[in-house]
DSSP file (Angstrom, degrees, kcal/mol; ACC not computed):
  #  RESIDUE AA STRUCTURE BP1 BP2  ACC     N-H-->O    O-->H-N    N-H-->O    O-->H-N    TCO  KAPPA ALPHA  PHI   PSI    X-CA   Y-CA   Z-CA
    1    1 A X              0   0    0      0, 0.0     2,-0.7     0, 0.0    64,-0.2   0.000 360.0 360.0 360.0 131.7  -38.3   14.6   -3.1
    2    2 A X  E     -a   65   0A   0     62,-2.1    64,-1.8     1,-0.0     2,-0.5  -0.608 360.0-164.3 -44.6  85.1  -35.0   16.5   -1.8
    3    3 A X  E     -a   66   0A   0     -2,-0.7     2,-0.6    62,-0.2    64,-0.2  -0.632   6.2-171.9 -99.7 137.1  -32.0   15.4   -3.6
    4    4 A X  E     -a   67   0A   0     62,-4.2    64,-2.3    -2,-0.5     2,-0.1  -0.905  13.7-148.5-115.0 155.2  -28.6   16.1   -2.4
    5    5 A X  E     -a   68   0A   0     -2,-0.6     2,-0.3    62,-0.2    64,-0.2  -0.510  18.4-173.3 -82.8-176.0  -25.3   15.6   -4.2
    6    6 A X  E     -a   69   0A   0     62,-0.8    64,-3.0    -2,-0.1     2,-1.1  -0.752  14.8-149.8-150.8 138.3  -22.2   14.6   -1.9
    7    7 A X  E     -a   70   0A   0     -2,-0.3     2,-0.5    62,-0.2    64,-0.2  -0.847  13.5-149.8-104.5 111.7  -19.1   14.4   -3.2
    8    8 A X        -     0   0    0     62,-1.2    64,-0.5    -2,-1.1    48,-0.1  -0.609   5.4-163.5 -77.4 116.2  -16.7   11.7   -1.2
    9    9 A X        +     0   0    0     -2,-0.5     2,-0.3    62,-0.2    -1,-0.1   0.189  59.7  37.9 -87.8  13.6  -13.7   12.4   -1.2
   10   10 A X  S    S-     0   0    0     62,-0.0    -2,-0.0     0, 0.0     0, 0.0  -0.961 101.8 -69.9-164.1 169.8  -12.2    9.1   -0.2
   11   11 A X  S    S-     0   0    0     -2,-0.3     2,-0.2    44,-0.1    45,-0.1   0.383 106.4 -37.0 -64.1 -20.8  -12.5    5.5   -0.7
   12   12 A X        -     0   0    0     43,-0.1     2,-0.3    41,-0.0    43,-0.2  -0.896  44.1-137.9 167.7 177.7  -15.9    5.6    1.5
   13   13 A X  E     -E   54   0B   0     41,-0.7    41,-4.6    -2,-0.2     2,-0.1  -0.872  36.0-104.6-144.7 177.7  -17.3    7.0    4.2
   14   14 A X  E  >  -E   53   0B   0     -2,-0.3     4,-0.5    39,-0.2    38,-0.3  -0.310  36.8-122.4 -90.4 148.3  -19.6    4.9    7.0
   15   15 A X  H >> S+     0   0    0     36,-1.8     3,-2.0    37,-0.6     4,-1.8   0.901 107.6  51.9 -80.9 -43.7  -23.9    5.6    6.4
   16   16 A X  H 3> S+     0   0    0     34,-1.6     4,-1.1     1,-0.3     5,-0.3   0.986 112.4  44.2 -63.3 -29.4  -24.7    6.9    9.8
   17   17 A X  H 3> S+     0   0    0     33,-0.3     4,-0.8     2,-0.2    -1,-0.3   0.657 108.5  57.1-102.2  10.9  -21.8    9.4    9.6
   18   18 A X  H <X S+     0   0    0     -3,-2.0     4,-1.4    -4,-0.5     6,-0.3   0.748 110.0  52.7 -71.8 -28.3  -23.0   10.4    5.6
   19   19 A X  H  X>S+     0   0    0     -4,-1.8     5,-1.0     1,-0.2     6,-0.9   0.816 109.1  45.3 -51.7 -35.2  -26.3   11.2    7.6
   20   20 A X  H  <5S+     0   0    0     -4,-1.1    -1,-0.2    -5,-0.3    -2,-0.2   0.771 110.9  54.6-108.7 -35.6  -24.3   13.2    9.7
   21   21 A X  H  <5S+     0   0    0     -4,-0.8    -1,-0.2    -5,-0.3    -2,-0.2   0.844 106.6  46.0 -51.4 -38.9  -22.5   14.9    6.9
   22   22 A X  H  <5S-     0   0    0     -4,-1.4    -2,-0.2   -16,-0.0    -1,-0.2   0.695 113.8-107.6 -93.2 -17.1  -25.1   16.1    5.0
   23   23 A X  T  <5S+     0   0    0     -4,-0.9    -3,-0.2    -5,-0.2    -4,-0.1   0.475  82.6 121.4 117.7   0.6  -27.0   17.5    7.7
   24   24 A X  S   <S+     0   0    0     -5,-1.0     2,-0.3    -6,-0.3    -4,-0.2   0.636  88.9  13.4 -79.3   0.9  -30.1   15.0    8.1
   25   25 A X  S    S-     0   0    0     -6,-0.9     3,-0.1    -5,-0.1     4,-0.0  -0.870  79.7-121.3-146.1-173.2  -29.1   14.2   12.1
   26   26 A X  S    S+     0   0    0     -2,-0.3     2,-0.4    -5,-0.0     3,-0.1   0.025  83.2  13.8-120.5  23.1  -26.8   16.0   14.1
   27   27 A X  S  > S-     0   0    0      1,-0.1     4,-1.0   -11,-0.1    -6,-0.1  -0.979  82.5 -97.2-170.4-160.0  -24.1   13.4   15.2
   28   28 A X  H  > S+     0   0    0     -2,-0.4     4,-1.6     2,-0.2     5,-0.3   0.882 115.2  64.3-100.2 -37.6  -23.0    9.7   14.1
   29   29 A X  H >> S+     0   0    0      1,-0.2     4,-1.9     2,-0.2     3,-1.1   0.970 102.3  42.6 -48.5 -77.2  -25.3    8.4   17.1
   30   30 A X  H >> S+     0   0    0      1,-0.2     3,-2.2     2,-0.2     4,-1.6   0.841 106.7  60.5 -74.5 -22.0  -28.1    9.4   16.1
   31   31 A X  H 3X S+     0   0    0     -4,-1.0     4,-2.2     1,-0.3    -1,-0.2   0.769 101.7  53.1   3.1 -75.2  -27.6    8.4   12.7
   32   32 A X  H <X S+     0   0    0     -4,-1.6     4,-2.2    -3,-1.1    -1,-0.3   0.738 105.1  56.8 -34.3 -31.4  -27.2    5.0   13.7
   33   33 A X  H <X S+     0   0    0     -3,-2.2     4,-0.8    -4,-1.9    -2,-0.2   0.998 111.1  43.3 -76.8 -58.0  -30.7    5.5   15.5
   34   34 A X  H  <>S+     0   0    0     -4,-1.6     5,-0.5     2,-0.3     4,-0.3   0.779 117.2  50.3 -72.5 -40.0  -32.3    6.6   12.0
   35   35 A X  H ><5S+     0   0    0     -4,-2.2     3,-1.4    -5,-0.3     5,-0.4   0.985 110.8  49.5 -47.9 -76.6  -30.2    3.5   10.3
   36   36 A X  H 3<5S+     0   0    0     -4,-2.2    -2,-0.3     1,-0.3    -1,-0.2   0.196 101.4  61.1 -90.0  -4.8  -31.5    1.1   12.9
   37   37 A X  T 3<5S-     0   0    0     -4,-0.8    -1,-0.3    -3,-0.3    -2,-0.2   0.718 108.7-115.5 -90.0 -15.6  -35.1    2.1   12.5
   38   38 A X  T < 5S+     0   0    0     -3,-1.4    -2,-0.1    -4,-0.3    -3,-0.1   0.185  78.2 121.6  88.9  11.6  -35.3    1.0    8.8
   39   39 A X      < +     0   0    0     -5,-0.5    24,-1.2    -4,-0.1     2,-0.5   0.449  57.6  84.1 -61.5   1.1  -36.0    4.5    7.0
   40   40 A X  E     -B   62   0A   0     -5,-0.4     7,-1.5     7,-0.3     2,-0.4  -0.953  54.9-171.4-122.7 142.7  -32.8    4.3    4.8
   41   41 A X  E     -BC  61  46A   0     20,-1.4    20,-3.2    -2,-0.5     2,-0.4  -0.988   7.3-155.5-103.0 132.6  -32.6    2.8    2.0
   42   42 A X  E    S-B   60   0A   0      3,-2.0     3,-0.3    -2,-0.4    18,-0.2  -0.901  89.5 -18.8-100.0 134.0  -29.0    2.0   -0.5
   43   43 A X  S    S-     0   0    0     16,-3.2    -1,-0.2    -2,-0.4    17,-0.1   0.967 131.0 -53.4  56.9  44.2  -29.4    1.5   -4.1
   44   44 A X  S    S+     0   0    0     -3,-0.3     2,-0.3    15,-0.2    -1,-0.2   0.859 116.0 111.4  52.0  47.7  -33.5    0.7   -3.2
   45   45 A X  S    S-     0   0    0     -3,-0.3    -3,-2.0     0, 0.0    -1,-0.2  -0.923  76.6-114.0-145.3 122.3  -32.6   -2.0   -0.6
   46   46 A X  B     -C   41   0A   0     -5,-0.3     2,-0.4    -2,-0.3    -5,-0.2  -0.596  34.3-159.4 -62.3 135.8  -33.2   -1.4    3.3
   47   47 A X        +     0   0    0     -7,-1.5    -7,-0.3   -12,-0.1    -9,-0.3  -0.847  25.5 169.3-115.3 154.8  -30.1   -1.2    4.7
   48   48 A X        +     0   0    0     -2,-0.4     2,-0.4   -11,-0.1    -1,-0.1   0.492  45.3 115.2-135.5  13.7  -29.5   -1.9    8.6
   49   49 A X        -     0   0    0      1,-0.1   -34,-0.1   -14,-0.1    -2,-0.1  -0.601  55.5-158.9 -70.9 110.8  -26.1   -2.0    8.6
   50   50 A X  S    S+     0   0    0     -2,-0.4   -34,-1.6     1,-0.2   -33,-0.3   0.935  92.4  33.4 -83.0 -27.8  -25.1    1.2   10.8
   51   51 A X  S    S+     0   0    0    -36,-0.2   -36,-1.8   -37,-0.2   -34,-0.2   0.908  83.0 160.6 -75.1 -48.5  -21.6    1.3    9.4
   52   52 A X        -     0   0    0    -38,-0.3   -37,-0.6     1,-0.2     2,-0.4   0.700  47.0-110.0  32.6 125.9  -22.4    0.2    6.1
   53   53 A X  E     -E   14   0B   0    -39,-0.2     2,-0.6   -38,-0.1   -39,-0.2  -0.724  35.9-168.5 -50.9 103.8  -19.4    1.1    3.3
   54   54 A X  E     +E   13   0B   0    -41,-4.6   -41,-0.7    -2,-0.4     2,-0.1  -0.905  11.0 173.9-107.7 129.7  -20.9    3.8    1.0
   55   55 A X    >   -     0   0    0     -2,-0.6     3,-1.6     1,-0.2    14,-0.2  -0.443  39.1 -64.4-100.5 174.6  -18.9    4.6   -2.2
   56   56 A X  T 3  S+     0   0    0      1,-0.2    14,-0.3    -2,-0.1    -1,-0.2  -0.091 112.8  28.8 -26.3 132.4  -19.3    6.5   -5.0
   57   57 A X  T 3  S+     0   0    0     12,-2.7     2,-0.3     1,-0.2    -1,-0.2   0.202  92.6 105.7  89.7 -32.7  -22.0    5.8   -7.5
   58   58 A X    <   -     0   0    0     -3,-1.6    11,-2.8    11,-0.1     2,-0.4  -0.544  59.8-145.0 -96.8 161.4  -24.2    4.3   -5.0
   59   59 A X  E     - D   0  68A   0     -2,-0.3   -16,-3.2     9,-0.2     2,-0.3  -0.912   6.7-166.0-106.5 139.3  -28.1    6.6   -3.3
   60   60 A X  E     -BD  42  67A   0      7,-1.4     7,-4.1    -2,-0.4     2,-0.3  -0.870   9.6-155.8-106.7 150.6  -28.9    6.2    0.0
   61   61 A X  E     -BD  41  66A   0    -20,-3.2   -20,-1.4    -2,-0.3     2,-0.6  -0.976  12.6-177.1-134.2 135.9  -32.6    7.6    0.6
   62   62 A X  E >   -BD  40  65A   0      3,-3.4     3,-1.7    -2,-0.3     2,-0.2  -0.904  63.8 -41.8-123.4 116.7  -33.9    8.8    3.9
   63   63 A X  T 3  S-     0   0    0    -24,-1.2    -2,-0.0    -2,-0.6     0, 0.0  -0.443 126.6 -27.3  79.9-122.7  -37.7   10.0    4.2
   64   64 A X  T 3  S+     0   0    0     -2,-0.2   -62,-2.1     2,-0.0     2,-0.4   0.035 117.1 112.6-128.6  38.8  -38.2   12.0    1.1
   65   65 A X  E <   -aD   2  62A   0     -3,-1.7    -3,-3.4   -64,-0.2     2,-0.5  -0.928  50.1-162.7-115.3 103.9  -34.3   12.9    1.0
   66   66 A X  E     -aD   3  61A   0    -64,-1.8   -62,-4.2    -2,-0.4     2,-0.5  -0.935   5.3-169.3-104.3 108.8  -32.3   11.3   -2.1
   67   67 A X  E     -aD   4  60A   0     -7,-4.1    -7,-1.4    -2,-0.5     2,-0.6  -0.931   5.0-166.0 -97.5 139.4  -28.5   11.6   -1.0
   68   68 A X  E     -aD   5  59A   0    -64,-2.3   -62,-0.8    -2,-0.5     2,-0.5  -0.894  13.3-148.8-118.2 104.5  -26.6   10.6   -4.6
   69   69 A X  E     -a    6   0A   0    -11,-2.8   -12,-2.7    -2,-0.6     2,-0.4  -0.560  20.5-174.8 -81.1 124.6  -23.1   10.0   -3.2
   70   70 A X  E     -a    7   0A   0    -64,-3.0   -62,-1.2    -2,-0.5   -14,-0.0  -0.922  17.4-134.1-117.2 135.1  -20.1   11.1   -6.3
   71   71 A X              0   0    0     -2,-0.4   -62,-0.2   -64,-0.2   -65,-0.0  -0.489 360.0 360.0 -91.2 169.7  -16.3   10.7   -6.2
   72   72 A X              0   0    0    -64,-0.5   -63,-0.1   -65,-0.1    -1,-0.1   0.815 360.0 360.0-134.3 360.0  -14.2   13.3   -7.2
């Protein structure tokens, strides 16, 4: 499995557009599309929430792609 760090720099950032951040889509759309199929998981929970709040502390995992999101 792939792990990325990301370091957030603010209070949260939305999941489709952390997708879009790290490089796993190319825009916030499809994002949402990869959210809305049920391939991500947060904290080992499917999430389907396309906006979803992710903070600091918490993993989303996409595929075989571990994002571990860190404040800074």
């Amino acid at each position: 499995m792939q792990h990325i760090d990301f370091e957030l720099d603010r209070d949260h950032v939305e999941l489709n557009q952390l997708l879009k951040l790290v490089g796993l889509c190319d825009s916030g759309g499809a994002g949402k599309a990869i959210v809305a199929s049920g391939a991500v998981t947060v904290d080992g929970e499917v999430e389907l929430r396309k906006t979803c709040k992710i903070r600091a502390g918490q993993t989303v995992v996409v595929d075989e792609v571990e994002i571990r999101v860190r404040g800074v």
